[in-house]
C-alpha positions, 0 to 999 in steps of 0.5 A, a space after each residue: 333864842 335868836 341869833 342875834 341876841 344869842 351872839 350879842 350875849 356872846 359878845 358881851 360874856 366875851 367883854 365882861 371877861 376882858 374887863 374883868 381881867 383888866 381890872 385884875 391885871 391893873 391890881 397887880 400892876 399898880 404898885 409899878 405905877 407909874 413907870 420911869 425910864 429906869 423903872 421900866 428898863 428894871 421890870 423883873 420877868 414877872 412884872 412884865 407877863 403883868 403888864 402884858 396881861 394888862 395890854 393884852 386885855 385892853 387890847 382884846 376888850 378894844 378889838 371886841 368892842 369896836 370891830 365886833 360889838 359896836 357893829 352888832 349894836 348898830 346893826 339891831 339899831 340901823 338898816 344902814 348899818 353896814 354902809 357906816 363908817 367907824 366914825 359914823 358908828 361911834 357918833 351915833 353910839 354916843 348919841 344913842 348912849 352907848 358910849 361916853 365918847 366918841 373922841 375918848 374912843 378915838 384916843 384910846 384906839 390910837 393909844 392902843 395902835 402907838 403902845 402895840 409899836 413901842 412898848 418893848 423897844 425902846 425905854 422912854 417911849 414904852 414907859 410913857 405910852 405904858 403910864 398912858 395906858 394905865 391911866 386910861 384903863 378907867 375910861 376904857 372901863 367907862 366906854 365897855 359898862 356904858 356899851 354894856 348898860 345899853 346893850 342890856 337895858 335898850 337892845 337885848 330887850 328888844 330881840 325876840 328869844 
C-alpha cells in the first residue's frame, strides 16, 4: 500500500473514532443541555467527565482534521501545498468540497480556542461558550462526513495501493 494512502486511511480511522465518540458523548450529555449559570455551577463529577469527553473529542477531531488531514488532502491535490496558508487551505477544500465552509470552519476553530480559556473558570462564560459547543457539534460533524465523503470518494481513489 503506498504510504500516502496508508497514513490518510489512518487519519481518517482516527477521525471517525473522534466523531463517533462526539456523538456518544453528546447522547450523554444532552439532557444537561442547555446550561444556566447555576446549572453549570451544580454539574455533578459525572456530568463534567461527560462534557469533557465532549470537548476533548471536539477538540481532538478539530486538531486531526485542520493540522493533519486537511494538509494531507491538499497535498495529494497541489504541488503547493505546503507554501498555502490555512486560509488558502480552507478556501480550496470548500471549493473542491471537501468542506462545507470555509467561515463555519473558522468559527468552530475559534470557538474551540475561546471554550479551551474559560470553560472551568468562570460560570457565565463557560456555560455560554459549553451551550455554543453543543450546538456546534452538528456542524463539526458536518465539516468531518464532507471531508470524509471526498477523501474517499475523490483522493483515496487516486493513490495507487
Amino acid at each position: 500500500m503506498n504510504g500516502e494512502g496508508e497514513r490518510m486511511r489512518a487519519l481518517l480511522r482516527e477521525c471517525g473514532i473522534h466523531a463517533r465518540r462526539i456523538r456518544r458523548a453528546r447522547d450523554r450529555c444532552a439532557e444537561l443541555f442547555p446550561l444556566s449559570e447555576e446549572s453549570y455551577r451544580a454539574l455533578t463529577e459525572d456530568e463534567v467527565e461527560h462534557i469533557d469527553q465532549l470537548l476533548y473529542r471536539f477538540t481532538k477531531l478539530q486538531d486531526v482534521l485542520g493540522a493533519r488531514l486537511f494538509p494531507a488532502l491538499m497535498g495529494t491535490l497541489r504541488e503547493d501545498a505546503d507554501s498555502m496558508t490555512i486560509f488558502d487551505v480552507l478556501a480550496a477544500l470548500e471549493g473542491a468540497g471537501a468542506i462545507p465552509s470555509q467561515e463555519e470552519w473558522l468559527r468552530l476553530r475559534e470557538l474551540r480556542n475561546r471554550i479551551a480559556h474559560e470553560y472551568e473558570y468562570d460560570a457565565r462564560a463557560g456555560s455560554e461558550s459549553l451551550n455554543e459547543l453543543y450546538t456546534s457539534l452538528d456542524e463539526l460533524l458536518r465539516a468531518w462526513e464532507a471531508t470524509s465523503r471526498f477523501a474517499n470518494e475523490k483522493v483515496l481513489p487516486s493513490l495507487p495501493e
